[in-house]
C-alpha positions, 0 to 999 in steps of 0.5 A: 649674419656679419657683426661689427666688433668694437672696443668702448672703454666705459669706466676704469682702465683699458684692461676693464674695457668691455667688447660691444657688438652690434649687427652690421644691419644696425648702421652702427659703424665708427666710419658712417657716425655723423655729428652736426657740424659748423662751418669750420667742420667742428661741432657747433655749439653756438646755436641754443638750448633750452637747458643751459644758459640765460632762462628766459620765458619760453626761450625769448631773446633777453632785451635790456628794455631799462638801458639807461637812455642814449643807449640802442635797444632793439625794438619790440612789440610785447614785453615780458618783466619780472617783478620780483615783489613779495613784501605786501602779502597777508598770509605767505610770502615767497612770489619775489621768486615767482618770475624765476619760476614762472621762466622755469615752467616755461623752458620746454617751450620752444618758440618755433614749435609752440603751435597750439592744438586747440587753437591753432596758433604760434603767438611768437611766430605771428606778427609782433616781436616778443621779448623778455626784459628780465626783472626789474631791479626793486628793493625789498626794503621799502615798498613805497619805493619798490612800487615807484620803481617799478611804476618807473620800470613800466614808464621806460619799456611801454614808451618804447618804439615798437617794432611792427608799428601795430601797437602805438605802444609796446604791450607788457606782461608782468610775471608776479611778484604779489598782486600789489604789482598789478597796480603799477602796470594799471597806472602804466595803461592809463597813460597809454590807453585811458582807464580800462576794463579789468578781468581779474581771475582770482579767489579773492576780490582784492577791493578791498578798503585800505582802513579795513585790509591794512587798519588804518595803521598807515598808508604804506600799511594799507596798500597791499595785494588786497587793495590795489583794485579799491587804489585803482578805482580810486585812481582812475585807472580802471572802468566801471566795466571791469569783472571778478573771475573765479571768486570763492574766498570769505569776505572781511564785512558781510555786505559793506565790502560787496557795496565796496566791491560794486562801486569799484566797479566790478561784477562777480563771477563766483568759482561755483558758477562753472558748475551751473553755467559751464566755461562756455557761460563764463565766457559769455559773461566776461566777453559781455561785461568788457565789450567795446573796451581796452581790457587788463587779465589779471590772473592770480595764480590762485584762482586755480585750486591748490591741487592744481596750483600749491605755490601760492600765498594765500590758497583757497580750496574750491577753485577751478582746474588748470584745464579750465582757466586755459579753456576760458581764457582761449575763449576771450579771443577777439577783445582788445587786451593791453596789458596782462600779469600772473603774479602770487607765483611762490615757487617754495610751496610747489611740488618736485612736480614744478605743478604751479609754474607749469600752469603759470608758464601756460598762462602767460602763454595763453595771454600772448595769444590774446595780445597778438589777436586783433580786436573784433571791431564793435 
């Protein structure tokens, strides 16, 4: 058997240099190394990776959707913004780096290898241009201002032309910040599309009234992430139509804040449910519930329990497994979905792991899909 002989100098001198063999057979011969090259006959560094470089989800091209106007920006069909908001929690604080965490979860994803086994779909290569427009710039100072800005921030992208012309308007999902943000994206909806139907994944109803989850103590006390649905009601924003998924957490009053709950508009699918009636029954339910309507997902990363998602504010025991919500949510295909978030992302209380944001990264996956499917006509 012929060997080819060569000399490496791993680390230290020349004098320290070890002899490396390998087989002729093997093909590893200095002449016959190839390299990718560019045209200019160098190593080509100019295409991307993953790995280095502007996190952005899934990989996306990064647009500066908020450009002040009279400046060009490229056109798109579905954005994805940060909104880096965490200062109206009740228990931990932390989702204002929920976005970053969320992008982190989502950088093995490759937009042009990301064919879902299950479903059998590309979300990025189907017909809508997606984007990411990075985080909108709020101030963690004053939350009345924070939330104007950011209900400004949802006015300039959704009045966006968009691309293909198979939206009137560009479609967002948010990538949370606390569940207060839900209610910018809301009022941002309504303009567009008129009240919707809410599919709200949660441990918590968040319907609550503001003089019982805030005290009456004042208004900018009283909106926060467990009252911006009651708000919403209250707006107009939303449909009697609209459904809890995922409910588990105690209530603050026995039956007023269930009385409450109802008039805002909304049905209850309790966590335990799953057990007696399976995915497939939550489904059904939630399908029924929001039929012939424009629909907003709203999935608090809570609603997973914390075995499957510790990087939350306010944990409840009990929950759903990752594998289910993502079988759930697969099963929504075929309703109108306008506008959707993941938000209560606290990437200070994940795992070495990164558990939470790789679940939430698959969320907002999941949702895309959604997006890009056409509506079943009713």
């Amino acid at each position: 058997m012929h060997f080819l002989f060569f000399t490496l100098a791993v680390i230290g001198t020349l004098s320290e240099a070890r002899e490396i063999t390998f087989p002729a057979a093997s093909g590893y011969q200095p002449e016959n190394l190839q390299f990718p090259v560019g045209s200019l006959g160098v190593i080509d560094v100019s295409t991307g990776s993953a790995f280095v470089g502007l996190t952005t989800f899934a990989n996306l091209p990064h647009v500066h959707c908020l450009a002040a106007e009279g400046i060009e920006v490229e056109t798109y069909d579905i954005a994805i913004i940060g909104a880096p908001f965490d200062t109206a929690v009740t228990s931990r604080p932390g989702a204002r780096y929920g976005p970053g965490g969320i992008r982190q979860g989502s950088r093995r994803i490759e937009p042009e290898a990301a064919w879902d086994i299950y479903t059998g779909r590309n979300p990025y290569l189907d017909w809508a241009t997606i984007v990411d427009c990075g985080d909108v710039p709020l101030t963690v100072l004053d939350n009345t201002v924070a939330l104007k800005q950011l209900d400004q921030a949802h006015k300039i992208i959704s009045r966006r032309e968009t691309k293909s012309r198979e939206y009137t308007a560009p479609r967002i999902i948010t990538l949370g910040g606390d569940h207060t943000t839900t209610l910018s994206a809301l009022r941002s909806t309504s303009k567009h599309w008129g009240s919707v139907s809410v599919i709200h994944f949660d441990s918590h109803i968040d319907t609550w009234d503001p003089e019982v989850l805030g005290g009456g103590v004042s208004h900018y006390a009283g909106v926060n992430h467990g009252t911006f649905l009651h708000i919403a009601h209250e707006e107009g924003l939303i449909r009697n139509t609209s459904i809890h998924a995922g409910i588990r957490a105690p209530v603050m009053r026995r039956k007023g804040d269930v009385r409450n709950d109802i008039r805002c508009g909304f049905e209850m699918i309790k966590a335990r449910d799953i057990d007696r009636i399976g995915t497939e029954g939550i489904i059904k339910k939630l399908k029924e519930r929001v039929a012939g309507s424009k629909v907003y997902i709203s999935v608090d990363i809570d609603v997973l329990d914390p075995a499957f998602a510790p990087a939350t504010g306010t944990a409840e025991v009990g929950g759903w497994s990752t594998r289910e919500l993502l079988t759930i949510l697969n099963g929504l295909d075929g309703i109108d979905v306008i506008g959707a978030d993941v938000v209560e992302v606290s990437p200070v209380y994940d795992n070495a792991g990164e558990t939470t944001v790789l679940a939430a990264a698959e969320v907002v996956q999941s949702l895309l899909d959604l997006m890009v499917q056409r509506p079943v006509k009713s």
